[in-house]
C-alpha positions in Angstrom: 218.6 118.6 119.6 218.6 114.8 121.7 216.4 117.1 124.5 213.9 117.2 121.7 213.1 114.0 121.2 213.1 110.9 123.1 216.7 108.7 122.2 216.1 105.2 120.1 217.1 103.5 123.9 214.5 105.5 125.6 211.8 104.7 122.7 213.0 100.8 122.6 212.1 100.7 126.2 209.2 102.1 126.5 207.6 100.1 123.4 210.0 96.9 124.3 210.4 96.6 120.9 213.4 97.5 118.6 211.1 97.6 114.8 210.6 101.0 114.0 207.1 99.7 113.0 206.2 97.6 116.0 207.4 100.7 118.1 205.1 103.2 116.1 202.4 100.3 116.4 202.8 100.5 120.4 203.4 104.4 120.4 199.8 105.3 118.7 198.4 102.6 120.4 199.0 104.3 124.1 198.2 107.9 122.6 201.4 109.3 121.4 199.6 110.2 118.2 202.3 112.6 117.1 205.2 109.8 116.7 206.3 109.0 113.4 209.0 107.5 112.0 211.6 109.1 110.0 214.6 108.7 108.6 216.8 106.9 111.5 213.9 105.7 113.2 210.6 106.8 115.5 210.7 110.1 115.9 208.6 111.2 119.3 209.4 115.0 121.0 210.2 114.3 124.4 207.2 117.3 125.0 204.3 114.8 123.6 205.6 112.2 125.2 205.5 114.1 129.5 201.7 115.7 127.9 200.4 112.6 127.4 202.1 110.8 130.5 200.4 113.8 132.3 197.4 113.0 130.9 197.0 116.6 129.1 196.9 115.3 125.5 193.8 113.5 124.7 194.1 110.0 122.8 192.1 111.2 119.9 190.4 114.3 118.5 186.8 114.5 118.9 185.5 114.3 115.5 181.6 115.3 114.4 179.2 112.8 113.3 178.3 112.9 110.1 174.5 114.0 109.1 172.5 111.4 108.0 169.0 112.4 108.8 168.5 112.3 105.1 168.6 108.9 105.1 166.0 108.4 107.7 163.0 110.9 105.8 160.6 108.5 104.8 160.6 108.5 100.4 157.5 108.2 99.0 157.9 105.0 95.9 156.3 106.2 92.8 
């Protein structure tokens, strides 16, 4: 199950930090999006971790913006 995921050493240094939240801080910041913490610590499958290093997983999803052309139809002020 350790081949999973990456050991608390191996996550300590590649944050440099040993807080749980400071290392999920650093983790999302770099891309690992899929880290989380659980219940003996930050939990990151060692899979995630060589995708992004390869660059393969992106940072973040591409998300739609929202319609707002409503807004911008002139309204006539009775």
């Amino acid at each position: 199950m350790s081949d999973l995921t990456l050991s608390p050493d191996e996550i300590a240094a590649i944050t440099g930090y040993r807080s749980s939240t400071r290392q999920l801080n650093q983790l999302h910041a770099r891309g690992f999006v899929r880290a989380y913490i659980g219940p003996r610590g930050v939990v990151l499958e060692r899979a995630h971790y060589e995708a992004v290093c390869r660059g393969e997983y992106d940072k973040r999803p591409e998300r739609k913006a929202a319609n707002l052309d409503f807004l911008r139809v002139g309204r006539s002020v009775a």
